[in-house]
N, C-alpha and C positions, 0 to 999 in steps of 0.2 A: 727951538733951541731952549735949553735949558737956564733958569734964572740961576745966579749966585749964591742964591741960598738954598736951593736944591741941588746945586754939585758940593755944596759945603755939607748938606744933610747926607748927600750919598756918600762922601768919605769918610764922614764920621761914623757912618753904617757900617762900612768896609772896614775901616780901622778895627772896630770890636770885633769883629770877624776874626780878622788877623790875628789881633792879640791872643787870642783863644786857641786856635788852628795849632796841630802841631804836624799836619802831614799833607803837604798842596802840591798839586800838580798845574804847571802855566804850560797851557796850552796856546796854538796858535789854526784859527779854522778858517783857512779861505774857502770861499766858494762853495760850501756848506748848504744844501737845500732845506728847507723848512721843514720838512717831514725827516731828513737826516740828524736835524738839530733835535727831534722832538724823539727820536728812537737813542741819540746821546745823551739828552737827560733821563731818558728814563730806565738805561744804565748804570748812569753815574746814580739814582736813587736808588735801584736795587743792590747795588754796592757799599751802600749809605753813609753817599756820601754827597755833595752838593754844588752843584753849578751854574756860574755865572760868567756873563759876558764883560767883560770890562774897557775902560777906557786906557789907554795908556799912561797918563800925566797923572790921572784920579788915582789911580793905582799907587803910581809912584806917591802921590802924597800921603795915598791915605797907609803906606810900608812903614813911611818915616816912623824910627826908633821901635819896631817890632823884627822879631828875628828873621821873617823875612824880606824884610828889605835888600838884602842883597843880590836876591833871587828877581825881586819886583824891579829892579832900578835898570833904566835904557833898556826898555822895552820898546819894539817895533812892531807893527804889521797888526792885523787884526789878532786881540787877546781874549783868551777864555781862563777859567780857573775850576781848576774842581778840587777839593777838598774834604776832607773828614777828620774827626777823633776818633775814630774806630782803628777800623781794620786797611794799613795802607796797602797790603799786599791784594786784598778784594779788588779798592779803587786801582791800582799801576795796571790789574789783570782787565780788567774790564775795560779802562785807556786803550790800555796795548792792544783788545782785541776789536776793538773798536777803530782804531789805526789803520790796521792793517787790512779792513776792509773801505775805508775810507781812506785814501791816498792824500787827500789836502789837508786831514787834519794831524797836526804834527806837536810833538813835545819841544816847548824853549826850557824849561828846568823843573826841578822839584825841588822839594823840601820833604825828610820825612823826619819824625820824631826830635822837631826843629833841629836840625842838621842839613845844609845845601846838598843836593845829589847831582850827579851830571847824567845826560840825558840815559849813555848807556845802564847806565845803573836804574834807571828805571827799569829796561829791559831785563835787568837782572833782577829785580825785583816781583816782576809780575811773572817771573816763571819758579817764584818760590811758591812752597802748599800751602793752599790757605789757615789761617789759624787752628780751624776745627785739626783738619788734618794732622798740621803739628803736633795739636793737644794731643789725638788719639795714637799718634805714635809713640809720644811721651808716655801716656799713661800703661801702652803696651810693653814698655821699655822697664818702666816701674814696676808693672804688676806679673812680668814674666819672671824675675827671681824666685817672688813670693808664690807662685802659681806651682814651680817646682819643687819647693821646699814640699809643698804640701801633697804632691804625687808623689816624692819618696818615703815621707811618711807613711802615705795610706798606703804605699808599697809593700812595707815592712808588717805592717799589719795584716797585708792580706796575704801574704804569704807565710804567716802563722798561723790565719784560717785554715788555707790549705792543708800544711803540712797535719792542724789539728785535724780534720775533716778527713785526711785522708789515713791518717794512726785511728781514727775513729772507723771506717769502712773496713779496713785491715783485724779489727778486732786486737789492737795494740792495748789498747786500758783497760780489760779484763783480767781478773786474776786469777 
């Protein structure tokens, strides 16, 4: 059992955590194997993002006055937490597919871009595209106006090629 001033250093730990976090997922993992735990973390790190097992009471303390405490507070059952500053839609996809191969392990809430989510919305969250994706649609979105602009141009031009080339085969600029 742990001394006093080691559950006082581990919420303190947690607390900075938190303060900082803008996009957590609490999870809940009964009956979890040891080798399933160890294929969950190393998910949640190719996701990049990061998890921990926690207490429920430790938790609760160490929420106090950070934006998720609402999320953290009357927590039951065995708790996990996975977390990131990155990219929340990676970590909710990698949760969720993670889930749904493992049956015990289940979602009690989120938080994303500190804002509370409910659990469906995570669901709806990890069936959005990943960032990159977004980006590349974005930047197709942007760059197809400009992309046409520039084939009606080179349209116009090359069809004065022709018409020249072909007054030139014709013997049309002779005099």
């Amino acid at each position: 059992m742990k001394k006093k001033e080691d559950k006082q250093k581990d919420v303190e730990s947690l607390r900075k955590e938190l303060e900082q976090v803008d996009n957590l997922f609490v999870t809940g993992y009964e009956k979890l194997t040891v080798a399933q735990d160890f294929e969950l973390r190393k998910l949640v790190r190719a996701a990049g993002g990061q998890y921990r097992v926690i207490k429920n009471r430790l938790v609760e303390k160490a929420a106090e006055g950070t934006k998720a405490q609402p999320i953290l507070s009357g927590l039951t059952g065995m708790t996990s937490l996975a977390f990131t500053n990155s990219d929340p839609v990676a970590l909710a996809k990698a949760l969720t597919t993670y889930a749904k191969n493992n049956p015990t392990f289940t979602f009690k809430a989120g938080m994303v871009e500190g804002r509370a989510i409910d659990i469906a919305a995570i669901s709806d969250l990890a069936s959005l595209p990943s960032r990159e994706e977004m980006m590349a649609k974005l930047l197709f979105l942007i760059q197809a106006p400009a992309q046409r602009l520039v084939m009606a141009l080179s349209g116009a031009g090359r069809n004065l090629a022709v018409v020249i080339n072909q007054a030139a085969k014709e013997n049309k600029f002779t005099n």
